[in-house]
C-alpha positions in Angstrom: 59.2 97.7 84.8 59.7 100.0 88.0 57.1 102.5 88.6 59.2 105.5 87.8 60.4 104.3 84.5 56.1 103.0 84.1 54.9 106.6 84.7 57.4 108.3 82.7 56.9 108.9 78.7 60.2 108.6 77.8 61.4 105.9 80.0 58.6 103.6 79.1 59.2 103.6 75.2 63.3 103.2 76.3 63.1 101.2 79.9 66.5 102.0 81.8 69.2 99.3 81.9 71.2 99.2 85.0 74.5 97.4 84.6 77.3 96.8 87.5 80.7 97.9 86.0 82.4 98.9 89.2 85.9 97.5 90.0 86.0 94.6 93.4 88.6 93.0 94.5 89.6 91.0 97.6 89.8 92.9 101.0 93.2 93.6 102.5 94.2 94.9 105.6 97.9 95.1 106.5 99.3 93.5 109.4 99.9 95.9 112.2 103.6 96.0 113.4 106.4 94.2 111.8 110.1 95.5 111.3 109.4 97.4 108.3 106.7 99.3 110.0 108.7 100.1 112.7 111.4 101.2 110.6 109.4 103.6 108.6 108.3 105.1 111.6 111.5 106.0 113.1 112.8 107.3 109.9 109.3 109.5 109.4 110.2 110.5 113.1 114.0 111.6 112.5 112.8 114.1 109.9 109.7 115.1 110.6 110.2 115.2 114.6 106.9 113.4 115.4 105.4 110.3 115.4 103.9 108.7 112.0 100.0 109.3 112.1 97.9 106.0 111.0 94.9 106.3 108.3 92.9 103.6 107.2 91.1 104.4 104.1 88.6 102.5 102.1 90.4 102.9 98.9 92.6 99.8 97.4 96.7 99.9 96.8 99.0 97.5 94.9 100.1 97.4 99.1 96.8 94.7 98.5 98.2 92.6 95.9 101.9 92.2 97.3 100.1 91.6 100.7 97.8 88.9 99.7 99.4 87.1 96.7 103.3 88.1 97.3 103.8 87.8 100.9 105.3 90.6 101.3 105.5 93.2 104.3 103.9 95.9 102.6 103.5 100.1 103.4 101.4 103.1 102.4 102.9 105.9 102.8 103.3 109.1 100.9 102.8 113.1 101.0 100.2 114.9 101.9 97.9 115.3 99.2 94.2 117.1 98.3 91.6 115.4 95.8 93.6 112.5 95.6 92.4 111.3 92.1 90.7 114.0 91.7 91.4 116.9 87.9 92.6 118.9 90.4 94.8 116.8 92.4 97.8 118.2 94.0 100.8 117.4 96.8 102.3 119.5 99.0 105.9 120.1 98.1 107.6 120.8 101.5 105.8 117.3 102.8 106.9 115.6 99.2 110.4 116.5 100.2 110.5 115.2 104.0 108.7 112.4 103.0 111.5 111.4 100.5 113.8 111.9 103.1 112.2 109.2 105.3 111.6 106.9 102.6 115.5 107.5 101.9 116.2 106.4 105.4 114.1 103.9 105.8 115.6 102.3 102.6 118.9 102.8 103.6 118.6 101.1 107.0 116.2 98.3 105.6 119.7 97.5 103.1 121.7 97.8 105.7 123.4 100.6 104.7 125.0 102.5 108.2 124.6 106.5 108.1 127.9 108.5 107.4 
């Protein structure tokens, strides 16, 4: 028994369990580059007018399980956001919009569709 759970009334008549519960899964780390990359980024930059800022966070995506079991090319990319996850998560609206812009772009020149 650890000292502090020893010395400590309570804890020594009911010893702490510590049990591992948390989620693991295989690391992933898209590719950089690739067409659909680059066509995300020119569409972020026809309506936003600048270039699309990188992040690497240390979070996990489905972008993982397409990536390493699917094969597929595979993006993150969304609004801006505060306490992601979080009760008191919210987006901002003007970037929700402009972002679905892009990703309406970016769709329509991954299908080949030509702009009118």
């Amino acid at each position: 028994m650890r000292p502090a759970a020893r010395d400590d009334p309570f804890l020594a008549a009911a010893p702490p369990e510590v049990v591992w519960n948390g989620f693991q899964a295989e690391p992933f780390v898209p590719p950089p580059g690739g067409a659909a990359e680059a066509g995300l980024r020119a569409a972020h930059a026809k309506v936003f007018g600048a270039e699309l800022r990188q992040r690497a966070l240390t979070g996990t995506t489905d972008a993982r399980f397409y990536g390493l079991n699917g094969g597929m090319p595979v993006l993150v990319y969304g609004a801006l956001c505060e306490n992601a996850h979080g009760f008191d998560e919210r987006v901002e609206l003007e970037s929700l919009r402009q972002v679905t812009k892009a990703l309406a772009l970016f769709i329509a020149d991954w299908c080949g569709v030509a702009e009118a």
